[in-house]
GUNUKOL-907462 format. One line per 5 residues: number of its first residue (from 1); for each residue x, y, z of C-alpha. Coordinates in steps of 0.2 Angstrom, whole numbers. Example, Ala and Ser with C-alpha at 12.3 -4.5 7.8 and 13.67 -1.06 7.14 Angstrom:
BEGIN
1) 62,-22,39 | 68,-5,36
***
This chain:
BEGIN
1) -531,-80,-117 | -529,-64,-107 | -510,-60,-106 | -501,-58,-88 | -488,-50,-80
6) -478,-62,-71 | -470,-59,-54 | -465,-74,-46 | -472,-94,-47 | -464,-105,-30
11) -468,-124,-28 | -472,-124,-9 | -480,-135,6 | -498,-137,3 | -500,-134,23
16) -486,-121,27 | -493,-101,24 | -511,-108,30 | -518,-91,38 | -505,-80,34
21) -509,-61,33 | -499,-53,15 | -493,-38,27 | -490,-21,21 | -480,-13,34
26) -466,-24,44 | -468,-40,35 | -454,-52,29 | -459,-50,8 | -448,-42,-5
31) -456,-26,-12 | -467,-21,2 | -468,-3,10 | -457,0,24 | -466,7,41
36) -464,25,40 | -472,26,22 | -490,25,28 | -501,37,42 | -505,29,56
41) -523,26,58 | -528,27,78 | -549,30,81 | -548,42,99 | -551,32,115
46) -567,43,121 | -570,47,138 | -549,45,144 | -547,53,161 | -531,64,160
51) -522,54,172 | -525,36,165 | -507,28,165 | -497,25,149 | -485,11,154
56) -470,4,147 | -459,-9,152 | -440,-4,148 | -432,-16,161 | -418,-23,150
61) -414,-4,140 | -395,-3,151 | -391,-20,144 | -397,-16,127 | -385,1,128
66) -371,-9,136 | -371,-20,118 | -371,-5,109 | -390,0,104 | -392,18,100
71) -410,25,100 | -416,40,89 | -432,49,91 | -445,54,75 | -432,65,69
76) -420,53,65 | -407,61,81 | -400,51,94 | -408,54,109 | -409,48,128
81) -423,32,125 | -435,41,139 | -436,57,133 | -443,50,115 | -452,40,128
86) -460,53,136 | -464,64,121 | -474,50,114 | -484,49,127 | -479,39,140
91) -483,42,156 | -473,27,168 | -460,17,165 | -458,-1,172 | -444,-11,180
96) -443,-28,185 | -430,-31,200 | -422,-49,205 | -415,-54,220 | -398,-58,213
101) -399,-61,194 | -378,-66,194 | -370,-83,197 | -354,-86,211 | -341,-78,198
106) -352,-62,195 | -359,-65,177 | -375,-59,174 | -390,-73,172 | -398,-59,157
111) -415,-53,152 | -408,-36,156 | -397,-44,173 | -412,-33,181 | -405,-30,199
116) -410,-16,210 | -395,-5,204 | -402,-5,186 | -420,-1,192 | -411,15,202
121) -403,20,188 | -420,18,178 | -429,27,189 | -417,42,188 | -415,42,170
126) -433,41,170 | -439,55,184 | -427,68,173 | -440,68,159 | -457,69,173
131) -459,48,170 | -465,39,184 | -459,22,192 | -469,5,193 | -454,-5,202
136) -458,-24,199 | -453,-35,211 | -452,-52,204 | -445,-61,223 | -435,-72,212
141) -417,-73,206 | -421,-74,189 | -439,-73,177 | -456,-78,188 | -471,-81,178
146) -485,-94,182 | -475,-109,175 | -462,-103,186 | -459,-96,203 | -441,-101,209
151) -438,-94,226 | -422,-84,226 | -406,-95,232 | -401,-86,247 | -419,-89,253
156) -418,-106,249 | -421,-115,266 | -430,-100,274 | -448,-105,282 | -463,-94,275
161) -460,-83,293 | -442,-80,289 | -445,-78,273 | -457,-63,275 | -445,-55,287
166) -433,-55,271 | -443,-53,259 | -450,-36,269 | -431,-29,272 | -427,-34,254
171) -442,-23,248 | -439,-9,256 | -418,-7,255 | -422,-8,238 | -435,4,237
176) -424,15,248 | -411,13,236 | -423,15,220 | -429,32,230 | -409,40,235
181) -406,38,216 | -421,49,213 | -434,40,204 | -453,47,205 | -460,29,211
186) -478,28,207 | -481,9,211 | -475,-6,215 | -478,-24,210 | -478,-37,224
191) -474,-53,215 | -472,-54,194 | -489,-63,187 | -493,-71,205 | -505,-84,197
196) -498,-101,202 | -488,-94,218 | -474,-83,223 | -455,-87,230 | -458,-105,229
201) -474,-108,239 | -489,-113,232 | -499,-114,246 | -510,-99,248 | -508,-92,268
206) -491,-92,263 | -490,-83,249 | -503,-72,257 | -491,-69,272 | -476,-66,258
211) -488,-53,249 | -493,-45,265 | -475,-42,269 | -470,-35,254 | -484,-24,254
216) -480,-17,273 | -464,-12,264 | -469,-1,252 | -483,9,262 | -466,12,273
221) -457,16,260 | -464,25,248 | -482,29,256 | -490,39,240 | -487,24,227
226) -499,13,225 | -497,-7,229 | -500,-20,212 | -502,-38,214 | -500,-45,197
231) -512,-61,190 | -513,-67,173 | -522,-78,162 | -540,-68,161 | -547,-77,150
236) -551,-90,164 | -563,-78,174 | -567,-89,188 | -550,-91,193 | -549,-72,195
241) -565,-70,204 | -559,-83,216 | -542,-75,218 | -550,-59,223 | -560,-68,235
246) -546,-74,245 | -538,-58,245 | -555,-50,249 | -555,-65,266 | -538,-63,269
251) -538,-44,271 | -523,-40,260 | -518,-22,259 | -518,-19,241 | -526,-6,229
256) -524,-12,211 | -528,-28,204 | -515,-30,188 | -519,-43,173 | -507,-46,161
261) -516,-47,143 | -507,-54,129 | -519,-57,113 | -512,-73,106 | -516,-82,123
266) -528,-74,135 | -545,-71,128 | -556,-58,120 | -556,-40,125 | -575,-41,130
271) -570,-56,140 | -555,-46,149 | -566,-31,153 | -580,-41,161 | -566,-49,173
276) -558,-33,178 | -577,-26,181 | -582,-39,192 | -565,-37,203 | -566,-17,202
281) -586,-16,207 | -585,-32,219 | -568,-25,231 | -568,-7,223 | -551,-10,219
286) -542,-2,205 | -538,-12,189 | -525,-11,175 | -515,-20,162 | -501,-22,168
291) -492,-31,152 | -498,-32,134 | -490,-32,117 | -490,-35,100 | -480,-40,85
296) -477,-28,70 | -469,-42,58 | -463,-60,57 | -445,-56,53 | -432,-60,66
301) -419,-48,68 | -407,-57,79 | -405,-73,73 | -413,-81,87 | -430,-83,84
306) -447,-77,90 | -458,-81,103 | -473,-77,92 | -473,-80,73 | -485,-84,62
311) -486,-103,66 | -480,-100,85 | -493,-118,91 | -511,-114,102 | -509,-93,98
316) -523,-83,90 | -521,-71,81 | -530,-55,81 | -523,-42,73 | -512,-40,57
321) -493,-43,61 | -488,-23,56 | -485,-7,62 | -504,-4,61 | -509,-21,67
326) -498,-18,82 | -504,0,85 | -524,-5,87 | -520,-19,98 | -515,-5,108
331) -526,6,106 | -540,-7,110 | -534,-11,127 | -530,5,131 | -549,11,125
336) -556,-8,135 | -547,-2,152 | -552,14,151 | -571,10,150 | -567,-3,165
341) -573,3,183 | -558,9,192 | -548,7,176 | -531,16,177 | -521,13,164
346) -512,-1,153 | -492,-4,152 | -483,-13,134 | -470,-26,139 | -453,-22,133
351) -456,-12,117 | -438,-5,119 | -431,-22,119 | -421,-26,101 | -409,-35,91
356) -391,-28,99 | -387,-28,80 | -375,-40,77 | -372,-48,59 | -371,-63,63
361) -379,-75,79 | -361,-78,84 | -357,-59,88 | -371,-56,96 | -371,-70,107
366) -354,-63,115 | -366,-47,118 | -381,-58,126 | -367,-67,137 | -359,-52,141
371) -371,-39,145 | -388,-47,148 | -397,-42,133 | -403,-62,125 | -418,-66,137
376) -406,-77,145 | -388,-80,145 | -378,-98,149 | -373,-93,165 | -391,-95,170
381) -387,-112,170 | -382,-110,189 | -399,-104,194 | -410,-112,182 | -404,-129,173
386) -418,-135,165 | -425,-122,155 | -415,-105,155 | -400,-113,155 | -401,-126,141
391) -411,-113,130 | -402,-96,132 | -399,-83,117 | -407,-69,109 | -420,-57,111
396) -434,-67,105 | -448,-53,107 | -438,-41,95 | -453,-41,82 | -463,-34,95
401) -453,-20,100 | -460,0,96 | -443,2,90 | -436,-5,72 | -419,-15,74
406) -411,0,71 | -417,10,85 | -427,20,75 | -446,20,83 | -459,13,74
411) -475,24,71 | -485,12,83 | -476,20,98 | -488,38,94 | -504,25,100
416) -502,32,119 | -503,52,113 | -515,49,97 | -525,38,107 | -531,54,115
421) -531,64,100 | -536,53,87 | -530,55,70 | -535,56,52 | -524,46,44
426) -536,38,28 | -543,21,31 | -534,11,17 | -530,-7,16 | -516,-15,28
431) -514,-33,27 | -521,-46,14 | -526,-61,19 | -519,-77,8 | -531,-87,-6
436) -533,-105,-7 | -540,-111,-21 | -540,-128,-31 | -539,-132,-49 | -541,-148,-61
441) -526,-150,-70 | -538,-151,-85 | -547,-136,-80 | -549,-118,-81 | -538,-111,-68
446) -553,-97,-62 | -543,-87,-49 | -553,-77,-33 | -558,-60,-43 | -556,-52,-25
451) -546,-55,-7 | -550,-52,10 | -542,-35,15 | -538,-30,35 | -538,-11,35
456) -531,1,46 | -546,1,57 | -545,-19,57 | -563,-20,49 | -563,-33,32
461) -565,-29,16 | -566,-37,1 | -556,-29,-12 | -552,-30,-31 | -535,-41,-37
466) -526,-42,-52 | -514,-58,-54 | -499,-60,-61 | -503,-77,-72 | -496,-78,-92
471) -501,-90,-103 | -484,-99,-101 | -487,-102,-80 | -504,-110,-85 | -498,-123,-96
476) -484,-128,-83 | -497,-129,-69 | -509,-140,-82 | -494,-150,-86 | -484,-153,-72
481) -496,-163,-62 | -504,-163,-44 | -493,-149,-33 | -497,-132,-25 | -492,-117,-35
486) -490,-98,-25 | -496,-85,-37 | -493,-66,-34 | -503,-51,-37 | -508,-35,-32
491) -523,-29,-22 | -526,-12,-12 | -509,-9,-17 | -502,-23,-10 | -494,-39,-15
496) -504,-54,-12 | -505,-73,-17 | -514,-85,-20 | -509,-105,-15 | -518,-115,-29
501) -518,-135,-29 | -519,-142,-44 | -527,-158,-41 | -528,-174,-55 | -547,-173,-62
506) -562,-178,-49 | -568,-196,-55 | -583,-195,-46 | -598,-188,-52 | -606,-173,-47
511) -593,-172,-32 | -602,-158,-26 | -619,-160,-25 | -621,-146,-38 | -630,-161,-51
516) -643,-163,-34 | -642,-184,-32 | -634,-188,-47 | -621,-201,-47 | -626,-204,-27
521) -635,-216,-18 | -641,-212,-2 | -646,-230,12 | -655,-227,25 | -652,-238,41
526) -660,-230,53 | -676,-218,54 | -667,-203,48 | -681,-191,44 | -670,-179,30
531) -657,-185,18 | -656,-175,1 | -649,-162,-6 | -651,-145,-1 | -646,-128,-11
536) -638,-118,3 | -622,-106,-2 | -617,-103,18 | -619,-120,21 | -610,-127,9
541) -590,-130,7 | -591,-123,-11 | -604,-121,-22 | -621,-118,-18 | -625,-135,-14
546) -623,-154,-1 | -630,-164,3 | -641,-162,21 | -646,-175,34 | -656,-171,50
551) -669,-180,62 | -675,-172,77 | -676,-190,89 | -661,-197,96 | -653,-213,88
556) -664,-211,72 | -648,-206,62 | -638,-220,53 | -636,-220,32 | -625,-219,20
561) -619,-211,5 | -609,-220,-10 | -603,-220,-27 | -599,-234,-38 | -585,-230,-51
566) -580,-244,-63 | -570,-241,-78 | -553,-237,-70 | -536,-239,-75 | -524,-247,-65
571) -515,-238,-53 | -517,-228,-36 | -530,-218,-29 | -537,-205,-16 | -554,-203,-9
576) -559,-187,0 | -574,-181,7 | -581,-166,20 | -593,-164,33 | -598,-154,45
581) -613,-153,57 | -620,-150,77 | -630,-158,92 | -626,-175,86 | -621,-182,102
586) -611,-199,101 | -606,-202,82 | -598,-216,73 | -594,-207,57 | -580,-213,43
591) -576,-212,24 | -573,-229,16 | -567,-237,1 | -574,-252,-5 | -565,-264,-20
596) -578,-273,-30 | -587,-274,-14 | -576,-275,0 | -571,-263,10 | -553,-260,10
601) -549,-243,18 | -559,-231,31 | -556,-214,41 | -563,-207,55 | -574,-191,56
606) -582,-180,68 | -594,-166,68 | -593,-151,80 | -601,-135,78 | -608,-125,63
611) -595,-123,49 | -582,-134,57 | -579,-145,41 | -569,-159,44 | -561,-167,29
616) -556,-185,27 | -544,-192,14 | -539,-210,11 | -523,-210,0 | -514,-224,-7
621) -525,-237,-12 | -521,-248,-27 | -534,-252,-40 | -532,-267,-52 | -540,-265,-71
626) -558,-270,-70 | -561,-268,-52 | -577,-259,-46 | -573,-245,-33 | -585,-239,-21
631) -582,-225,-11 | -595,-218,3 | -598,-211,20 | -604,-221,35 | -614,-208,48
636) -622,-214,63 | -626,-200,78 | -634,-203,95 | -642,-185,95 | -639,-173,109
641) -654,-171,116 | -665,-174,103 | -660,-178,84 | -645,-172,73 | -641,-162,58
646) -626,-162,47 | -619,-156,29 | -610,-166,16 | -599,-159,2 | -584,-161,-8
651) -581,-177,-12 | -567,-183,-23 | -557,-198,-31 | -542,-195,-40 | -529,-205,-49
656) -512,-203,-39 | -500,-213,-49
***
């Protein structure tokens, strides 16, 4: 046998990487290149107007200098944040403003302790290097988002009438304030992410009234800056077609329709550009993203966690998680909004926002607690007891930052000025997506000769591996029984794995149809019009063959497919098999086992949509010497609207113990 070089062999969770990206730039593994090692790739946005608005949130950067964080531009000197802001190409910076963000004793609630103070100060900081404003009023004492829009508590027992008249003088002392200081304010935001409500009401006249008030304010106050009202969730398109309706009927003074558009959550970009469209073309209003990010790597540099990870529950994700991955997510909105009618520009959340760069979670919590910098600090408790202030601590959106946890910026942050430019950075592989294979501990362990590469340009490609497998790691995965193994390699110039399970020997014969009907018997108990096997690569599990059912008249479908193995030594057993399938309407569809003719275990399967495989396992049962085993599928479809179709592959039995 062909000698290895052998990196590293990890026993792991069958279930635990599944989808992971191998990442080249920002990931968590040992050996990988770090993110200034590699050109970024950005493709020009074409037709940018000159004036299109380069956003980014920088709300919480005092509380992040208070604990200490320095920042350094491309040259390695420390240098004031919004001037390296500035020379990379960003045009407006953003600033959320609550109400009163401290509790009776003065401690701050954190997430910046953004009060209007803060946003002045911003502003000024801000105006010196030629950086417009977007003041963001959230009309809450603490963070307001659609799951939550607290009103503020010297508001509390205010009437929407009274409230207005607050709400209006609160907007416009503070812009008064935000303008003495000398901030260039370019827009303002009535209401943070306005979805579900604002300032406690839910009911739309009121919030309408609120809105209207807010709005009065800053025409006042700051007449040349435009007035935002800010939605999210776009990938629910009628929700914001009814919304601009109702502002529409309502009359609302207003120019620009903001969206938040985070990946993970809200949609396709295709999808986002036809709801901004309809609003822009519909109201002639202007549109614009008014919060998007991305994350750069898995690793947590705060000891507190992420809010998105490679597991993080109902996220999608879209991009690599690296510098590059990051970087085209946004230079895709960016190229989306500015090909929108009325698009003006697209604003990243809180990419100055990092770890405070403690060693340990202890000493940076005395930094979140004392200066605001941890998304929330304990003292929120006083505000917000059920959710802020039981779960209060770190940064958690660190790994999405445009800054390293250093202060260093990351090669992402040049998006906004080469998105204009383009750049010529080769197209070279970025990420690698994970193998899965299986083996018979019997067999020849045949790893994949190529991976699935995402390159700088985010296009796939399949490129050639070399594994790090010796003779010696072979014989232990043959001998050590049924368990998943991580094997490295190298593709692309990047690491990579592979997750094999070895499995104990398939007992069945021809388990995947490859033999056509040998060892199978097919029963038909309805009228089902098709049942046999059918050589069809992309239709198939593995292999270039299953077996195929179909009928094209409703409630003809109803057979089954078995095995009868005899000859077994006692022990325990597992039974597995896959199907998938489409318009099959009501189904009643299970794997069974039978024991010399009795049927002893099943488990239910469903059929979706085209290669949606759904795989059953029955684990556990106990076979006695001399018993026959019978193992099968039971499939019975309805039809919706006329007949059904369905695939069968990969069928197994193997000894357990």
């Amino acid at each position: 046998m062909k000698k290895h070089r052998i990196l590293a062999m990890a026993l792991l969770l069958p279930l635990g990487l599944t989808g992971a990206f191998n990442c080249a730039v920002g990931a968590d593994a040992a050996g990988e290149e770090s993110a200034g090692d590699r050109p970024l790739y950005v493709e020009k946005v074409d037709g940018l107007p000159e004036d299109f608005i380069m956003g980014m949130d920088a709300s919480s950067v005092i509380a992040e200098e208070d604990s200490g964080v320095k920042y350094y531009d491309f040259d390695g000197q420390e240098q004031d944040l919004f001037k390296i802001l500035a020379d990379s190409g960003i045009t407006h910076i953003r600033v959320r403003v609550w109400n009163n963000p401290y509790d009776a004793d003065g401690n701050g609630f954190g997430g910046g302790n953004c009060d209007v103070a803060k946003a002045a100060e911003i502003g000024r900081r801000a105006a010196q290097y030629g950086l417009k404003l977007i003041v963001n009023f959230h009309y809450s004492d603490f963070w307001a988002d659609p799951g939550k829009q607290m009103v503020p508590l010297a508001w509390a027992d205010m009437d929407v009438t009274e409230m207005s008249e607050a709400l209006y003088a609160f907007t416009k002392e503070s812009l008064e304030t935000i303008n003495a200081a000398g901030a260039d304010v370019g827009m303002v935001q009535v209401g943070n992410e306005t979805t579900t409500g604002m300032c406690g009401f839910k009911d739309w006249n009121d919030v309408f009234t609120l809105m209207a008030a807010g709005s009065r304010a800053v025409r006042e106050t700051c007449p040349d800056a435009l007035v935002a009202l800010h939605f999210t969730n776009p990938e629910r398109p009628d929700a914001y077609a009814n919304m601009a309706k109702q502002l529409d009927e309502f009359g609302m003074d207003y120019d620009v329709f903001a969206s938040s558009y985070y990946p993970y959550w809200h949609g396709t970009l295709d999808n986002l550009s036809k709801v901004l469209n309809q609003v822009a073309e519909t109201y002639d209003k202007k549109v614009l993203v008014m919060e998007t990010s991305y994350a750069f790597t898995t690793e947590d540099t705060d000891f507190a966690g992420n809010t998105v990870g490679e597991s993080t529950d109902g996220m999608v994700k879209r991009y690599p998680y690296t510098v590059q991955g990051q970087a085209n997510e946004v230079r895709d909105v960016i190229d989306t909004v500015a090909h929108v009618k009325n698009g003006i520009g697209v604003v990243y959340w809180e990419g100055t926002w990092i770890s405070v760069g403690g060693d340990t979670w202890e000493e940076n919590s005395a930094k979140w607690e004392q200066y605001g910098s941890g998304w929330a600090s304990s003292y929120s408790v006083a505000y917000d007891p059920d959710d802020a202030g039981k779960y209060y601590g770190g940064c958690v959106v660190d790994n999405q930052a445009l800054f390293d946890a250093t202060g260093h910026p990351l090669p992402s942050l040049q998006v906004f000025s080469l998105a204009r430019t383009g750049s010529d950075a080769p197209i070279v592989a970025d990420a690698l997506e994970d193998a899965y294979m299986t083996a018979d501990v019997n067999g020849e362990i045949n790893l994949p000769e190529t991976v699935s590469a995402i390159m700088t340009d985010n296009s796939r490609q399949d490129v050639p591996v070399t594994w790090d497998l010796t003779d010696e790691m072979a014989e232990q995965m043959h001998n050590g029984g049924a368990k998943t193994y991580e094997i490295t390699g190298q593709a692309g110039g990047l690491p990579v794995r592979c997750f094999v399970d070895m499995l104990e020997p398939n007992l069945l014969v021809n388990g995947s149809f490859e033999d056509d009907e040998t060892g199978w018997t097919a029963t038909d108990l309805g009228s089902t019009q098709e049942l046999y096997v059918e050589e069809k690569q992309t239709d198939s599990l593995t292999g270039a063959k299953h077996y195929h059912f179909w009928s094209a008249a409703n409630d003809s479908v109803e057979f089954t497919l078995e095995q009868n193995v005899e000859g077994l030594a006692a022990g325990q057993y597992a039974f597995s098999i896959s199907i998938m399938g489409g318009d099959c309407g009501e189904t009643d569809i299970y794997a069974y086992v039978k024991l010399d003719g009795e049927t002893v275990q099943t488990a239910p399967m469903t059929v979706t949509v085209y290669n949606e495989w759904d795989t059953a396992k029955i684990s556990g049962f106990d076979v006695a010497d001399g018993q026959t085993v019978t193992v099968g599928l039971y499939v019975k479809c309805a039809g919706a609207g006329g007949g059904a179709w369905g695939k069968i592959d990969d069928a197994a039995l193997e000894r357990l113990a």
